[in-house]
BAVEX-141793 format. One record per residue (C-alpha): y, x, z; residue in one letter. Coordinates in steps of 0.02 Angstrom, whole numbers, padded with zeros to 5 digits, always signed. Layout:
YXZA/...
//
This chain:
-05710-02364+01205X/-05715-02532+01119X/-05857-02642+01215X/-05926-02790+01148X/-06004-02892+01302X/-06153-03044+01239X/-06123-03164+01398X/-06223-03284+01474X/-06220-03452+01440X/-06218-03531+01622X/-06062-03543+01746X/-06137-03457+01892X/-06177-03293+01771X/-06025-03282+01706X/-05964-03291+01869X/-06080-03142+01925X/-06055-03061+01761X/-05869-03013+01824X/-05921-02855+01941X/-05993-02770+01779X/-05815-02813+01679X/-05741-02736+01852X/-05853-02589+01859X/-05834-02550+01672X/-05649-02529+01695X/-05643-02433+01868X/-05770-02318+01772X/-05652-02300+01591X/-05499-02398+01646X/-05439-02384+01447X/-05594-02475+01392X/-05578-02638+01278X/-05702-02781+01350X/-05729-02927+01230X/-05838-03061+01290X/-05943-03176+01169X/-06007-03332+01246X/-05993-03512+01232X/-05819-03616+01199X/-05835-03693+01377X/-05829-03517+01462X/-05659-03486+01408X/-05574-03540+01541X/-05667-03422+01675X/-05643-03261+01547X/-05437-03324+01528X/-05427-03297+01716X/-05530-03123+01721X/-05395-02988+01683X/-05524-02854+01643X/-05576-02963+01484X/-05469-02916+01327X/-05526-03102+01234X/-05667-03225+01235X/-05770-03225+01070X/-05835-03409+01032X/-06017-03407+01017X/-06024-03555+00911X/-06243-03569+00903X/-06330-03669+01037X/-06416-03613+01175X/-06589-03614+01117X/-06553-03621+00931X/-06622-03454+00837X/-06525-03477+00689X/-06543-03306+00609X/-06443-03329+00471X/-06270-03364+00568X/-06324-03246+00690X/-06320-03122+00550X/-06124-03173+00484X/-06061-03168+00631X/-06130-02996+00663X/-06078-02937+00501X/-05882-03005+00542X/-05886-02900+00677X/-05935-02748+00589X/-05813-02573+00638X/-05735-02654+00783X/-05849-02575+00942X/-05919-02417+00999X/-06040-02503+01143X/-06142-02689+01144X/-06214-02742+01326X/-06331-02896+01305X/-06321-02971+01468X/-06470-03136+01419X/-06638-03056+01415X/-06687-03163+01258X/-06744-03081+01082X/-06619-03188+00987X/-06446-03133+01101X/-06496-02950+01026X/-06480-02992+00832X/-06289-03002+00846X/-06231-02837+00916X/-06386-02753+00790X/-06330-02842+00633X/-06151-02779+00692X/-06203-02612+00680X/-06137-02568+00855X/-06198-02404+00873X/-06232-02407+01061X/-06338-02577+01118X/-06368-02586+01305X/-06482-02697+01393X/-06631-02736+01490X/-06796-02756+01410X/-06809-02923+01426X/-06923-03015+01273X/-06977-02856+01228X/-06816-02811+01098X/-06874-02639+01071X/-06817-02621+00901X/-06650-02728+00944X/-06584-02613+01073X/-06552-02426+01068X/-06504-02411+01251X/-06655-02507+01351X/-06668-02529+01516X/-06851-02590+01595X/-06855-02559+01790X/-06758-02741+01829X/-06900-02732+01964X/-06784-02584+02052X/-06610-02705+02051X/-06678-02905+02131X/-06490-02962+02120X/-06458-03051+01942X/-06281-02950+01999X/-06346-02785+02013X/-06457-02789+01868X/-06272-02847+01774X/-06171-02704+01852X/-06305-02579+01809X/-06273-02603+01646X/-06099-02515+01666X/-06183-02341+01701X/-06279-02230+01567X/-06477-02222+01581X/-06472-02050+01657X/-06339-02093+01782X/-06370-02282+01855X/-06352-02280+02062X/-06504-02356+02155X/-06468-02537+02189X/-06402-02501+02384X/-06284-02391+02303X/-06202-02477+02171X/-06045-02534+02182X/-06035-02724+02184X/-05846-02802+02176X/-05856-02979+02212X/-05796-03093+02048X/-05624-03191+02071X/-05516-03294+01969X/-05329-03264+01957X/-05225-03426+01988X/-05047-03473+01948X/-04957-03581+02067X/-04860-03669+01941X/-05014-03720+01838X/-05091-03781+02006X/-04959-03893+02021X/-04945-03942+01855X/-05130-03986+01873X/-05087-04087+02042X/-04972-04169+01976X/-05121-04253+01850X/-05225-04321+01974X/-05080-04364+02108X/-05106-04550+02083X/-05281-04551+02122X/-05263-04445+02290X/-05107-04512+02353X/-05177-04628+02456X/-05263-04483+02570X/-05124-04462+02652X/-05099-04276+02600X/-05213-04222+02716X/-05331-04050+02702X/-05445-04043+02567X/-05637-04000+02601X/-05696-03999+02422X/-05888-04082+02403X/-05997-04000+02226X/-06142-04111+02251X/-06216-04081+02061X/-06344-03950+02014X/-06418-03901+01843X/-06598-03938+01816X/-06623-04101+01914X/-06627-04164+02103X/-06735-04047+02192X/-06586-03942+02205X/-06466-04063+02255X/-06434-04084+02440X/-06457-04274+02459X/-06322-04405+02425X/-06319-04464+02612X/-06310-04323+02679X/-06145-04283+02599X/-06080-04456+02634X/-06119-04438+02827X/-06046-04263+02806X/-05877-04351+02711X/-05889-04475+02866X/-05877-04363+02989X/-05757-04243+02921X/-05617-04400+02869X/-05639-04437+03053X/-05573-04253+03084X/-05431-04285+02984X/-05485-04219+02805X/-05501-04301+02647X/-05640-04247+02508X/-05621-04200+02342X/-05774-04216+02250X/-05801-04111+02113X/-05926-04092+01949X/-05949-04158+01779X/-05979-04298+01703X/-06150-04283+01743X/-06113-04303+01937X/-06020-04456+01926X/-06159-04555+01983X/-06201-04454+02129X/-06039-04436+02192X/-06001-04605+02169X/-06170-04631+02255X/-06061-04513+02392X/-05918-04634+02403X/-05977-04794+02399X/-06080-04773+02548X/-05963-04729+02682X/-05851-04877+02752X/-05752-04976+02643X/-05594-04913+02782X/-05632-04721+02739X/-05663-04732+02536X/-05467-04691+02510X/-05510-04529+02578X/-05649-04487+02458X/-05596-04457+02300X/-05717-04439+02144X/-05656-04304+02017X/-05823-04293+01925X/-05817-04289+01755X/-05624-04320+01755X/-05549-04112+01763X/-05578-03997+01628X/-05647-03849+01703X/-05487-03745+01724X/-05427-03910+01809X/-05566-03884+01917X/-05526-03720+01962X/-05350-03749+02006X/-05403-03895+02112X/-05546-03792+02197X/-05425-03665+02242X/-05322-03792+02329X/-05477-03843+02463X/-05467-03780+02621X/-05667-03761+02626X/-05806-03803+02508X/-05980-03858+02521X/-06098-03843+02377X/-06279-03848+02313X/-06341-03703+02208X/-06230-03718+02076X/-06096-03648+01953X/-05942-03715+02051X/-06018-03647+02194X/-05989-03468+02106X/-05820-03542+02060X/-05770-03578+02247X/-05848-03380+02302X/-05751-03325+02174X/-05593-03402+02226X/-05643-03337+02422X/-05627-03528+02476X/-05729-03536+02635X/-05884-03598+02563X/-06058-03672+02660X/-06198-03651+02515X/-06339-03770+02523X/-06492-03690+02462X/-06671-03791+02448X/-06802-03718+02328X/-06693-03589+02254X/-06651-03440+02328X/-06486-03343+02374X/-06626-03179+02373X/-06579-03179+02178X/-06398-03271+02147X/-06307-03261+02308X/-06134-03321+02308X/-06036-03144+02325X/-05900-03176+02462X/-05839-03135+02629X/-05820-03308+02675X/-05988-03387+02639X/-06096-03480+02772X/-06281-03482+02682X/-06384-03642+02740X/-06569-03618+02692X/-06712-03709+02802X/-06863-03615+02692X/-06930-03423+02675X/-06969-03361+02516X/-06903-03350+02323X/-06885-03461+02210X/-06983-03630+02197X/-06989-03683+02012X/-06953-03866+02039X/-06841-04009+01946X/-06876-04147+02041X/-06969-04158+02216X/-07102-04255+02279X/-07025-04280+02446X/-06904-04442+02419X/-06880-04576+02267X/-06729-04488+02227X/-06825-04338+02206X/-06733-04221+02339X/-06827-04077+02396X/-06892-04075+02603X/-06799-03912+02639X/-06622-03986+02588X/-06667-04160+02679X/-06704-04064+02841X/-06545-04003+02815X/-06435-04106+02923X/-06236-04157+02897X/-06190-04081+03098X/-06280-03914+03028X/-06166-03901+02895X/-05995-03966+03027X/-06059-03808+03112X/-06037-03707+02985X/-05895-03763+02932X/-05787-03731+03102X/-05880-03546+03099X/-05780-03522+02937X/-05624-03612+02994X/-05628-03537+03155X/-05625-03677+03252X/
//
């Protein structure tokens, strides 16, 4: 069975979207999974050893464009016996149909009735974004009910020689820390502030930590540099050598390697937060108006921080602070989160 996967488009679903590569091959361990999705995801796919190769999605997210939806469809014509469509949107359907996959599995999502052969519309049944994924795996007539389906948690192979090759890159900036542990800081968060656990938070969190003898790595793209700089410029000038800003500087497999190098993690809602999970760092997630009742990060050595009941709140930016933070992740204090951390460390 030749099985043509249409991934998401986000970090922290491609993370998720792992246990259904995983369950695909303890179900048909002879199975061929290729996985289309954008350029930047190539790096988490490289490092899943269930995925055959990544297929560059070269359209937008968001663009319809019909017309190269339809070439690359057509290129890919006699090379799969299965498509699963993993975005619920109309257009991530054209591809597999203009392939002529003869098997194209999915859930209902905007309404592709005439895109999908195999469609699935009781997402009510599976609340995880995971199950609904690992569903997927199973044939209409045969999917468990969602407390019975197997979920393996996502990870990320490594290679200790391409860690160090990747220390090695950034050794000038952290050698003045002293080579002490590394608690890794992911302060960024798609979709604005009200997600973010506040800037001074994490720098009275980086405070007290360096005075326990750790440095911080903080971690994110380019987009982050401002925040975490935001992070580092406000503890004392004396402790600053032990924060160092990696935002924006690591490719993303850089990122990974360094990740994996942190003795503990603490994270917003956010892609590298599935990266950490997924490399079973010990990991405190900081949750505010979204809710770990949908996206969870799927380890054994998660501490969940979430002041608020409830789902999700659709918010970008809160009406709580200037900087737009959200009350439920302000109430959440830096000693909170020390807490946390020594449960995981078991300290």
């Amino acid at each position: 069975m030749r099985i043509l996967v249409i991934g998401p488009s986000w970090v922290g679903d491609m993370m998720m979207s792992h246990s259904l590569y995983q369950v695909l091959k303890q179900r048909d361990p002879d199975c061929v999974i290729d996985v289309m999705a954008p350029n930047w995801c190539r790096p988490l796919l490289a490092r899943m050893p269930e995925v055959n190769q990544a297929i560059a999605m070269p359209i937008g997210h968001g663009s319809f464009a019909l017309g190269e939806r339809y070439r690359l469809g057509k290129s890919l014509r006699n090379r799969y016996d299965q498509a699963i469509i993993l975005p619920n949107s109309l257009k991530s359907a054209f591809i597999p149909l203009f392939a002529k996959i003869a098997q194209r599995r999915g859930w209902k999502g905007e309404s592709r009735y005439f895109l999908l052969n195999d469609l699935r519309n009781n997402k009510q049944d599976y609340p995880l974004m995971v199950q609904r994924y690992t569903a997927l795996a199973f044939d209409k007539s045969a999917v468990p009910m969602a407390d019975q389906l197997p979920i393996p948690y996502p990870y990320l192979q490594v290679d200790s020689a391409q860690i160090a090759k990747t220390q090695a890159k950034f050794e000038q900036q952290t050698a003045l820390a002293e080579n002490r542990p590394i608690i890794g800081f992911c302060p960024g968060a798609e979709f604005g502030p009200a997600k973010r656990w506040p800037h001074y938070h994490y720098a009275k969190l980086a405070e007290l930590l360096i005075a326990q003898g750790y440095q911080i790595h903080i971690f994110g793209s380019g987009k982050d540099d401002a925040v975490a700089e935001q992070i580092r410029n406000s503890l004392p000038s004396a402790l600053q050598r032990y924060c160092i800003n990696l935002a924006g500087q690591t490719q993303l497999e850089e990122a990974i390697d360094l990740i994996s190098c942190c003795t503990a993690v603490v994270s917003n809602d956010s892609g590298l937060m599935h990266i950490a999970a997924a490399l079973q760092r010990p990991l405190v997630a900081l949750y505010g108006p979204t809710s770990p009742q949908y996206t969870p990060p799927l380890s054994d050595k998660v501490e969940i921080i979430r002041l608020i009941d409830g789902g999700l709140i659709k918010v970008r930016k809160g009406s709580d602070s200037s900087e737009g933070y959200h009350q439920s992740l302000i109430d959440i204090q830096p000693e909170l989160v020390v807490g946390k951390l020594k449960i995981l460390l078991g300290q």
